[in-house]
C-alpha positions in Angstrom: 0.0 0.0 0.0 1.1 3.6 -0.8 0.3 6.8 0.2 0.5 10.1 -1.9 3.1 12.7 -1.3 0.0 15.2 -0.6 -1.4 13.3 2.0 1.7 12.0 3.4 2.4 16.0 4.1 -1.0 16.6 6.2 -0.8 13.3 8.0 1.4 15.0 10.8 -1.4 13.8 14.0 -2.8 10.5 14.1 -5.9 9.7 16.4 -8.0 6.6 17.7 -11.4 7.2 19.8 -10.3 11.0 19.8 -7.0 10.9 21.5 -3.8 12.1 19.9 -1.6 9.3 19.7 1.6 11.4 18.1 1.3 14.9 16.5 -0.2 17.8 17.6 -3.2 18.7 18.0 -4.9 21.7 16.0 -6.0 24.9 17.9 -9.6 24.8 18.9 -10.0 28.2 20.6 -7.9 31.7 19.2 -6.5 33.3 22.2 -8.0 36.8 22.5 -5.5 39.8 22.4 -2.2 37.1 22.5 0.4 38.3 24.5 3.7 36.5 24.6 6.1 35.9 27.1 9.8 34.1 28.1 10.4 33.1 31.1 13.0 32.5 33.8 13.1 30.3 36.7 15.9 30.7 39.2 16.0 27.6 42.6 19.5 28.0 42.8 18.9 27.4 46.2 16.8 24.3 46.0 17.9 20.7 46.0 17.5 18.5 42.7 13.8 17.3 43.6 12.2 20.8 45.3 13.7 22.4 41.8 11.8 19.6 39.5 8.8 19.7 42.0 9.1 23.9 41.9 9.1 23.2 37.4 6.5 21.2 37.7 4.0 23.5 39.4 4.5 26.6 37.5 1.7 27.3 35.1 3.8 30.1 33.3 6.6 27.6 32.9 4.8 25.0 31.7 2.5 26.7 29.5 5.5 29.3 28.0 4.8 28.1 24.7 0.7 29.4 24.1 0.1 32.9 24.8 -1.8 34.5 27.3 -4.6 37.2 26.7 -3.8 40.6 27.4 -0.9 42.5 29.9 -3.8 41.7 32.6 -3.9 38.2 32.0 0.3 37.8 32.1 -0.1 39.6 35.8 -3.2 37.6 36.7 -1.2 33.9 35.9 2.2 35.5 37.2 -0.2 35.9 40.4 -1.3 32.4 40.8 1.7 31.4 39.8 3.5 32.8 42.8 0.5 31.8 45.1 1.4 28.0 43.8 5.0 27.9 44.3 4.8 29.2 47.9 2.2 26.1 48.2 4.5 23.7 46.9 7.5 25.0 49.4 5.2 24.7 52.3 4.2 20.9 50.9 8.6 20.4 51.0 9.0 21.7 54.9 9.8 25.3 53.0 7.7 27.5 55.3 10.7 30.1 55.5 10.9 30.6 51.2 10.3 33.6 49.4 8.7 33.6 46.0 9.4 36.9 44.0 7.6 37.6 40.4 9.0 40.3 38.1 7.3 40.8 34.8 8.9 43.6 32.2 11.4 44.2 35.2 8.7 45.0 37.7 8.2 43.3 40.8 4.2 42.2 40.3 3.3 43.7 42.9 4.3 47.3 42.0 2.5 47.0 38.7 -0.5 49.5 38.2 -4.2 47.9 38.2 -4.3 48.0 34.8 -0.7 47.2 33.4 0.5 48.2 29.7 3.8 46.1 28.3 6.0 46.5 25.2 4.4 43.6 23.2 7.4 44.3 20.1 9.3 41.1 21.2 8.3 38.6 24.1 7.8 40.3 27.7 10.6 38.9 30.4 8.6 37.4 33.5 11.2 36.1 36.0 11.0 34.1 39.0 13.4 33.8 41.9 13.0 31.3 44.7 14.5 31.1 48.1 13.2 28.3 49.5 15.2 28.7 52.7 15.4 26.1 55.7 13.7 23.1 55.9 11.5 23.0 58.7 10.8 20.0 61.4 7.8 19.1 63.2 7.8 20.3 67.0 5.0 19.6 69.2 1.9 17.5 67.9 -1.0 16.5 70.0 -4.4 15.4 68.9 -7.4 16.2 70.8 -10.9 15.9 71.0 -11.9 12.6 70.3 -8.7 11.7 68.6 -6.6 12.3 71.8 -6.1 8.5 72.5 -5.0 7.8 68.9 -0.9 7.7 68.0 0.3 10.6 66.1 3.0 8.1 64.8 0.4 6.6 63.1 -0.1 9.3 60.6 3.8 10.3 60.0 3.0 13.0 62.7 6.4 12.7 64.8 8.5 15.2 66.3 11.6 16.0 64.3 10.2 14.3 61.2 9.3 16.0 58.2 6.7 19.1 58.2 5.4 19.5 54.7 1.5 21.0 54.5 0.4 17.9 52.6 1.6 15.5 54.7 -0.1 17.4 57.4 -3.5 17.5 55.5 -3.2 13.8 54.7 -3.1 13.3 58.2 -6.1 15.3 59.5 -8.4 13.3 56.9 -6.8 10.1 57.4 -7.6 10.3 61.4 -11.1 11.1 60.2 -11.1 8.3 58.0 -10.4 5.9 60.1 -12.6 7.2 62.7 -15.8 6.7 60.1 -14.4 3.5 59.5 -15.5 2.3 63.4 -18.9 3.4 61.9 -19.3 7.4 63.2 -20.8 8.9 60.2 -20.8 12.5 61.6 -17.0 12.3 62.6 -15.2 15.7 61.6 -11.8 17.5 61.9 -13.0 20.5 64.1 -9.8 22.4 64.6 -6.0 22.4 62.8 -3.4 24.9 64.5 -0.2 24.4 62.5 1.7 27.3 63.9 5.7 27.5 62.2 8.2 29.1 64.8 11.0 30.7 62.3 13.2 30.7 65.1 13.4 27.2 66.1 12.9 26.2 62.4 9.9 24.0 63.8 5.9 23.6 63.0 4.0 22.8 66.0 0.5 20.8 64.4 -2.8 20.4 66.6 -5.5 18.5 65.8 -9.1 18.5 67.3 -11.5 15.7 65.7 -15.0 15.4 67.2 -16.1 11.7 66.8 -19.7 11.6 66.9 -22.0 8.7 67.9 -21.5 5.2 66.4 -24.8 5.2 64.1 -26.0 1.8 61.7 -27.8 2.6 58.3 -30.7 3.9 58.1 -33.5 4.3 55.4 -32.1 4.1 51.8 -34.0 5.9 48.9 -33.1 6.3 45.4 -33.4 9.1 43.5 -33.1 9.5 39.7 -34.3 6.3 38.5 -36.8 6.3 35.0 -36.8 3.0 34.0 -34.9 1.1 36.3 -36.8 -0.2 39.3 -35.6 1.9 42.6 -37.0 -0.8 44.6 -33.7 -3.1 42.5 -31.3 -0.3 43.0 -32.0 -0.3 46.8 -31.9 -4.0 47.1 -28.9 -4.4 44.1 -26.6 -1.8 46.5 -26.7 -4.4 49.5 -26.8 -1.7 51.7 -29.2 -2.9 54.4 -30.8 -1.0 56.7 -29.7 -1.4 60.2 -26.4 -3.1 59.4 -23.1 -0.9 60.7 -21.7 2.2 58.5 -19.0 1.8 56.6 -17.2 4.2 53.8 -15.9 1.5 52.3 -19.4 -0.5 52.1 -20.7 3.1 50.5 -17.7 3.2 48.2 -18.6 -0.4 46.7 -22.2 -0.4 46.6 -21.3 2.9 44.2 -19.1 0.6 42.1 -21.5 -2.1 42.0 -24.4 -0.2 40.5 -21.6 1.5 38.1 -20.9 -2.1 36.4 -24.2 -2.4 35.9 -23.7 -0.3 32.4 -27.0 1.0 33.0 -26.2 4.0 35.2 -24.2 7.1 33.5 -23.0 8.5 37.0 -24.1 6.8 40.9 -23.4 8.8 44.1 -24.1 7.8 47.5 -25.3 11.2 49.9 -25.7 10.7 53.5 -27.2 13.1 55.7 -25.9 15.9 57.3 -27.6 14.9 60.8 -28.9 11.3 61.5 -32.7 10.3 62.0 -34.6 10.0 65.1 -33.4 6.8 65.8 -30.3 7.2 65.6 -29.3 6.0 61.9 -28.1 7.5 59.2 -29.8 7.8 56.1 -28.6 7.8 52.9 -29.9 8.5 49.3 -28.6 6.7 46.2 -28.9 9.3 42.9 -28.5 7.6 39.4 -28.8 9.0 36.3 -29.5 6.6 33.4 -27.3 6.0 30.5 -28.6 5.3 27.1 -30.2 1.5 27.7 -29.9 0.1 24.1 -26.6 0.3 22.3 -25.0 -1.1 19.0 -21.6 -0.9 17.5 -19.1 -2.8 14.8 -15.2 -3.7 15.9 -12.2 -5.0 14.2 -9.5 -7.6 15.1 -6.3 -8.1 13.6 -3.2 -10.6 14.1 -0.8 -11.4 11.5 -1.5 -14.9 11.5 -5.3 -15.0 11.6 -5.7 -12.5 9.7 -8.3 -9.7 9.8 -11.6 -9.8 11.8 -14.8 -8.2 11.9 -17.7 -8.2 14.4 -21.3 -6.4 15.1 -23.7 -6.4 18.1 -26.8 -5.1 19.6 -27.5 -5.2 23.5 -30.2 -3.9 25.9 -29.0 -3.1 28.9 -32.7 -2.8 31.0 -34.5 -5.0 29.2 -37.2 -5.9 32.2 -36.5 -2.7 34.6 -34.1 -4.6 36.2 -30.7 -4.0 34.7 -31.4 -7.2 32.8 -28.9 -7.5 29.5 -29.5 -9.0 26.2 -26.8 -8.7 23.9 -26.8 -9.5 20.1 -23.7 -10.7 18.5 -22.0 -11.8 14.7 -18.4 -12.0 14.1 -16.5 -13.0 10.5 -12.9 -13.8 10.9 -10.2 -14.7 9.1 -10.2 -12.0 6.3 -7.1 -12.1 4.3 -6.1 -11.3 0.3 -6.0 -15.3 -0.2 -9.4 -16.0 2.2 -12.5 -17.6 0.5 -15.9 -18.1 2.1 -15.1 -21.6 2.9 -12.4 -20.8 4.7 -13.8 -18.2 6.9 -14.8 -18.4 10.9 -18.2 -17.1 11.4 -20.0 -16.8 15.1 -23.6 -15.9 16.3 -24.9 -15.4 19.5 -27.3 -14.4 22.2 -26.5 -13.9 26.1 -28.9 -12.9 28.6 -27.7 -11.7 32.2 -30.0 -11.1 34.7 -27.9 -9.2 37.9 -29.4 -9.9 41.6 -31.2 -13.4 40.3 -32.7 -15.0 43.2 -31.0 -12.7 46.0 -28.7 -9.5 45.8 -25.4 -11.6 45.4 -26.5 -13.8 42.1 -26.2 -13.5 38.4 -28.2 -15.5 36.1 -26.7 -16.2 32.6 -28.0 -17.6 29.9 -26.7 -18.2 26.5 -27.0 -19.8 22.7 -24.2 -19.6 20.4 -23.3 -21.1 17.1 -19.8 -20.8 15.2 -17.1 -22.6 13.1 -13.4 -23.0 13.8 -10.8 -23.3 11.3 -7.0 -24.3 13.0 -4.1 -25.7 12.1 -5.0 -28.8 13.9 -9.1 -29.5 13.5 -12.1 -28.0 11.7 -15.3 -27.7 13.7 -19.1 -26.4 13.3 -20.9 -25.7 17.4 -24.1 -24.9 18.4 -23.7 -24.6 22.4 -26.4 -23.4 25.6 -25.8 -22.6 28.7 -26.8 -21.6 31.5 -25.1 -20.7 34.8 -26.2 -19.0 38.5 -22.9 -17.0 39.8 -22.2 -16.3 43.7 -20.8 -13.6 45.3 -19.4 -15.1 48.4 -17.1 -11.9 48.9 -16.1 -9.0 46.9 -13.4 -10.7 46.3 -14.6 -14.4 45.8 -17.1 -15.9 43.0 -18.5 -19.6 42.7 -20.4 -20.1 39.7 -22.3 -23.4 38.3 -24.5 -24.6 35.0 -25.4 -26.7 33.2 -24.3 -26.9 29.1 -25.5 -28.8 26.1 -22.7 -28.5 23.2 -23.0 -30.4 19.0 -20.0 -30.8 17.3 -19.0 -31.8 14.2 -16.0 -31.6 13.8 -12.7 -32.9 11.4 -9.5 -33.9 12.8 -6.8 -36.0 12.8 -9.8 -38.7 13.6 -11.2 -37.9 10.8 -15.2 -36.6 10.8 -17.1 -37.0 13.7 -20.2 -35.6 15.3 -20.7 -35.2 19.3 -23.2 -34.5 21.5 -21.7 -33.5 25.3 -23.6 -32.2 27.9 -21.6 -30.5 31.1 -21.6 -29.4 34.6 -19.2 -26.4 34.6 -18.5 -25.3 38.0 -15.5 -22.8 38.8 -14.2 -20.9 41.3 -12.6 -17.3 41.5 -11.0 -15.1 43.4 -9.6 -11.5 41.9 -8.0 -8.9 44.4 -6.2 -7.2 41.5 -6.6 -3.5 41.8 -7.9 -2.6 38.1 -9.0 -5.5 35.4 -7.7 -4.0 32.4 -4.0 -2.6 33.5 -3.6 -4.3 37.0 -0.2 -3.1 39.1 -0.8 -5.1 42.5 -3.3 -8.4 43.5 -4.0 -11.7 42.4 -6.0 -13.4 39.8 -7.1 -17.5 40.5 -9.4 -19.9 39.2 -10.1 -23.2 39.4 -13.0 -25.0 37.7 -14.5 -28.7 37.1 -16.5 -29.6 33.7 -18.0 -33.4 34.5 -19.0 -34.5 31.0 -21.3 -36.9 29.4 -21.2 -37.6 25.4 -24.5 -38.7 24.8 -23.7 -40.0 21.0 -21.2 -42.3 22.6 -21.9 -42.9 25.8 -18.7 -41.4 27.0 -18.1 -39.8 30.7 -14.9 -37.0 31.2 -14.3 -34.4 33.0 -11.7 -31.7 32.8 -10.2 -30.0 35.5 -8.6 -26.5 35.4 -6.5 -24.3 37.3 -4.9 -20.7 36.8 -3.3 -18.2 38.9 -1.7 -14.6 38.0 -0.1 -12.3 40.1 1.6 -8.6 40.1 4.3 -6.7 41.7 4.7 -3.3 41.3 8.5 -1.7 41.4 8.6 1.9 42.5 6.1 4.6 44.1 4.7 5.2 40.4 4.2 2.3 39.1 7.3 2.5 36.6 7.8 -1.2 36.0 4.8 -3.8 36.8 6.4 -7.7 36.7 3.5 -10.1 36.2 3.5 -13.6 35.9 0.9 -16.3 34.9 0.6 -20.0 35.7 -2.1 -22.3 34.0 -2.6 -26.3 34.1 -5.1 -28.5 33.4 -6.0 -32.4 32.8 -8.6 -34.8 31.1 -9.8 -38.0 32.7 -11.9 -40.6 31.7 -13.0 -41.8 27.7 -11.1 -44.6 26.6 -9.2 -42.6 23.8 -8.8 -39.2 22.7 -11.2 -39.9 19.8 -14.1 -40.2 22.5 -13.7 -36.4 23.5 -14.3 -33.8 21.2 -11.2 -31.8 20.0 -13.1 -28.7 21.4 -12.6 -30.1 24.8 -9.2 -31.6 23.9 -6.1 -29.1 25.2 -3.7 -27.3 22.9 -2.1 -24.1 22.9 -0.6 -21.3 21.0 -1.9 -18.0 20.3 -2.8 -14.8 21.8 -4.2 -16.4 24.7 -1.4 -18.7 25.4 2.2 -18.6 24.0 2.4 -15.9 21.6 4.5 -16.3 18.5 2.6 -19.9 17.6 -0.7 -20.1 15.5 -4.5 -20.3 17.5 -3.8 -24.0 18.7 -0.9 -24.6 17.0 0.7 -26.7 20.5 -0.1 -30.1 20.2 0.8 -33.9 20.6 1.1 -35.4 17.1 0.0 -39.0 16.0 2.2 -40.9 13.7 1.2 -39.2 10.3 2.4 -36.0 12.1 -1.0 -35.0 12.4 -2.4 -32.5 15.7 -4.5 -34.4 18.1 -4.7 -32.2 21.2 -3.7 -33.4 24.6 -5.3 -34.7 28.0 -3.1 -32.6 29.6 -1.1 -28.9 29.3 0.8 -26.4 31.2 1.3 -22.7 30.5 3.2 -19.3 31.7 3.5 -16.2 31.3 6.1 -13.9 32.0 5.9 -9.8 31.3 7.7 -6.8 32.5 5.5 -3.9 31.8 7.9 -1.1 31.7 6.3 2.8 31.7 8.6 4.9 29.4 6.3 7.8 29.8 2.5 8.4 31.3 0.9 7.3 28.0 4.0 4.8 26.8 4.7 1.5 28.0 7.0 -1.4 26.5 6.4 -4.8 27.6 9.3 -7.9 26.5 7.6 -11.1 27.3 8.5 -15.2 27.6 5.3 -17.5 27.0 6.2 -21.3 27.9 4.0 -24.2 27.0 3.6 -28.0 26.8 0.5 -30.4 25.8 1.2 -34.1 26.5 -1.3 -36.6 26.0 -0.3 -38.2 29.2 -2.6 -37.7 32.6 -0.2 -34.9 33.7 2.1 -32.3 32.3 4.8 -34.2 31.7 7.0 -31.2 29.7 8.3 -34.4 27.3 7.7 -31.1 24.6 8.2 -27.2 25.8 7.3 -24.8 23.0 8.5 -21.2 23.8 7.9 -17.6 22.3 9.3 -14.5 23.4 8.7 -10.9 22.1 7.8 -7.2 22.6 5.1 -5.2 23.3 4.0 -2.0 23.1 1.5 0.1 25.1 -0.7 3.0 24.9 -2.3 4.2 28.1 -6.2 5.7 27.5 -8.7 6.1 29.9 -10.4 3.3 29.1 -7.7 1.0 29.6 -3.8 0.4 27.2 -3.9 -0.5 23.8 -2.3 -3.3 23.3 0.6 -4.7 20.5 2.4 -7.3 20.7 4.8 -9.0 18.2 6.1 -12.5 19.5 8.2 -15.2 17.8 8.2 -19.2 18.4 11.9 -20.2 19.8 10.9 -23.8 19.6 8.9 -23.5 15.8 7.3 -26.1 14.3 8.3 -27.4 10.4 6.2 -25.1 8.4 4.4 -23.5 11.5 4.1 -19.8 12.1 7.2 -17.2 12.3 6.1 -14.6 14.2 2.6 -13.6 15.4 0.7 -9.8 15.5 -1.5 -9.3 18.4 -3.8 -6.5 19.3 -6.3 -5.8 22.0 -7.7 -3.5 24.6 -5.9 -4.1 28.1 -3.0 -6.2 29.1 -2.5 -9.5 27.8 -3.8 -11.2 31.4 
């Protein structure tokens, strides 16, 4: 593919869901009466972090490069300006530093109400910083209510460090936790931070006023068209009479969010509690857009190009009920036909608080055909499932599933008729889903089997576990790791069980570099058969070059046997790079991996792309 000389010239920003991914971006707004300006910053007598910190806060610094409107305006941000660099000494132990503004070569605070510059080159603002001493903290006593708690607790100790910040933290963290022993009305009613120049010390004071212990009260809901309030109360699990917690308020707010239904949920509580002595809250929604449609693409070098449509309902029975349409072509490519294509159809229903608050009904029908290096098959499946929250943490979930394959393999054709039992397990403290820095991610699940056509009993058991570990106070470089295993028991051969329940690997999903289910044992024509039994892992560094840049090298390790175990008789590896764009929805995702271990006439690299981290 080319691209003409004209349109290679005005191709200087790229964008994807309206974010600039390199370029600039064009002016939106003209800047009335543009005045310019260069500056000068002088911290001569600042250390290497107060100076960055000090560059970092200044607007005028940071924004030299756009104009400002009018001589009033330079004066008005020179103003601010100052006001935030004498915050950011006082958040370093700086209570002693001076912060002095000239603009044209006039101190700011000698200019005339309405100033008046030579605009025939760029007007000289400079700024000089003493930050002078650092200061210490002297005497600190809580009192009130708090008086029985340890200042230590909340970095508050003599001779430590004095900075404002730290001081604020402290004040609403001793609140915090005072709400957290379920006293709503719990307040910071005095802070005396009182800086002796002298003795180069800042005595702190802190007055908190408790208030009664209180349980909830009456919950209402307010905002709700279409969705039943009575389902929102009940949904948020916050009972009446059960003990106040923040942090219970905090996730009934984020339960009610992943709904999809809800465009913003907050959770009020009162300014005084009832009669009885509980606090009441309210729960405000504001409804989203309920029905929704949309197409997507897929890519990867190996599978070639996909594409995909849906439809969904998101309140279908004024319950937050879902119903989701959904078709999806793949394997698009300049030597594809239509009989070598993938296609997939299906419906899923979700119903959220089946039964009682914690459940989730699913239901589902789905039909597609799978073209791989190592079988062709045509599904129809159903399901249907009732999940558990036992925690927020911890999920049990079990169905029942009806599956017909036919399917063409190194067996040759064969048609099956399974039904299941799936039942699983999870637990998922990581800290965000789609770019996790911290937590774990384990499951475990159980699929007793029956294949009615013939008259075969299996089961498969599964297992998985990823973790994280974050190096540095900002995240920098995330290591992550992933271990998976599984096994099939029962059927007298590999024949009996279809090669949809048979393990392989390779792929996006597994070890990047090989083809979709590329990994297998192979029979004595040299044919794929799948495995009874496979183990996987993962192994990223996720290194942050820059807020919105991340490059991620990876190892992927596998092994199918068709032994009862993982007996590693055949370890395929692939290693590569990724890269990473950060967006508030979650990173974009490339990766380009090669097979260390390939296959004769297998795959020689692999293209991925996604939405999120790879696990």
């Amino acid at each position: 593919m080319s691209i003409s000389p004209l349109l290679a010239e005005q191709a200087f920003a790229f964008k994807i869901f309206g974010i600039t991914l390199f370029g600039k971006d064009e002016a939106v707004n003209d800047v009335i009466d543009p005045v310019r300006y260069q500056i000068s910053l002088d911290t001569d007598g600042a250390d290497a972090d107060l100076a960055k910190a000090l560059e970092r806060t200044s607007l005028l610094l940071q924004g030299e490069d756009a104009p400002v409107s009018g001589d009033l305006g330079l004066v008005i941000k020179a103003r601010d300006d100052r006001d935030r660099l004498i915050a950011t000494l006082y958040e370093n132990s700086r209570y002693g530093g001076i912060v002095r503004i000239t603009v044209d070569g006039r101190d700011i605070d000698d200019l005339p109400p309405i100033p008046a510059f030579d605009r025939s080159q760029p007007i000289a603002v400079t700024i000089r910083v003493d930050p002078g001493p650092a200061f210490t903290l002297g005497k600190v006593s809580l009192e009130g209510d708090a008086v029985g708690l340890d200042p230590a607790t909340y970095n508050l100790v003599a001779g430590g460090p004095a900075g404002s910040l730290l001081i604020l933290k402290a004040s609403e963290k001793i609140v915090d936790d005072l709400k957290a022993e379920g006293r709503p009305l719990a307040v910071l009613a005095r802070r005396d931070v009182i800086a002796d120049h002298e003795t180069q010390t800042v005595d702190v004071a802190l007055a908190v006023k408790a208030g009664p212990m209180a349980p909830l009260g009456e919950v209402t809901v307010k905002g709700a068209r279409k969705v039943d309030p009575e389902f929102i109360a009940r949904y948020s699990r916050l009972r009446q009479g059960q003990p106040y917690s923040p942090e219970q308020l905090r996730k009934a707010a984020e339960r009610l969010r992943a709904l999809g239904v809800f465009s913003s949920v907050t959770i009020d509580e009162s300014k005084d509690l009832a009669a009885d002595g509980s606090m009441p809250l309210g729960i405000v929604v504001a409804e989203g857009k309920h029905r929704y449609f949309g197409v997507g693409a897929s890519f990867s070098s190996i599978d070639g190009l996909g594409l995909e449509g849906y439809w969904g309902h998101r309140n279908l029975f004024g319950q937050a009920e879902s119903l989701r349409l959904e078709g999806k072509v793949s394997g698009l490519s300049e030597l594809s036909n239509v009989g070598n294509l993938d296609y997939s159809a299906g419906v899923t229903f979700i119903k959220p608080g089946a039964f009682v608050p914690s459940g989730t009904l699913e239901a589902s029908v789905k039909g597609a055909t799978l073209t791989t290096d190592s079988y062709d098959a045509a599904s129809v499946i159903g399901k249907i499932a009732f999940s558990y929250d036992l925690t927020d943490y911890d999920k049990v979930t079990a169905g029942a599933s009806l599956t017909y394959d036919n399917i063409d393999d190194a067996f040759g054709n064969n048609t099956y008729l399974t039904s299941g039992i799936p039942i699983s397990y999870v637990r998922d403290t990581r800290d965000n889903k789609l770019n996790p820095t911290e937590g774990i991610n384990a499951a475990l699940s159980a699929i007793p089997s029956y294949e009615v056509l013939g008259k075969t009993f299996f089961s498969t058991f599964e297992g998985s576990v990823s973790g994280y570990y974050s190096l540095g106070a900002d995240d920098r470089v995330v290591l992550a790791a992933k271990v998976s295993a599984g096994v099939l028991i029962g059927a007298g051969d590999l024949e009996s069980v279809p090669a949809t329940r048979r393990f392989f690997a390779g792929g996006g999903g597994s070890v990047r570099g090989y083809a979709y289910q590329e990994i297998s044992p192979l029979n004595a024509a040299g044919d794929p058969t799948g495995g009874r039994a496979y183990a996987l892992g993962s192994f990223e560094a996720r290194i942050n070059v820059t807020k919105t840049i991340g490059i991620v090298p990876f190892l992927d390790i596998g092994s199918v046997t068709t032994a009862l175990y993982p007996d590693f008789s055949d370890i395929r590896m692939g290693a590569g790079i990724g890269l990473r764009y950060q967006t508030p929805f979650g990173p974009l995702r490339l990766d380009v991996a090669m097979p260390l271990d390939r296959y004769d006439g297998g795959s020689k690299y692999g293209i991925y792309a996604g939405i999120g981290q790879s696990f």
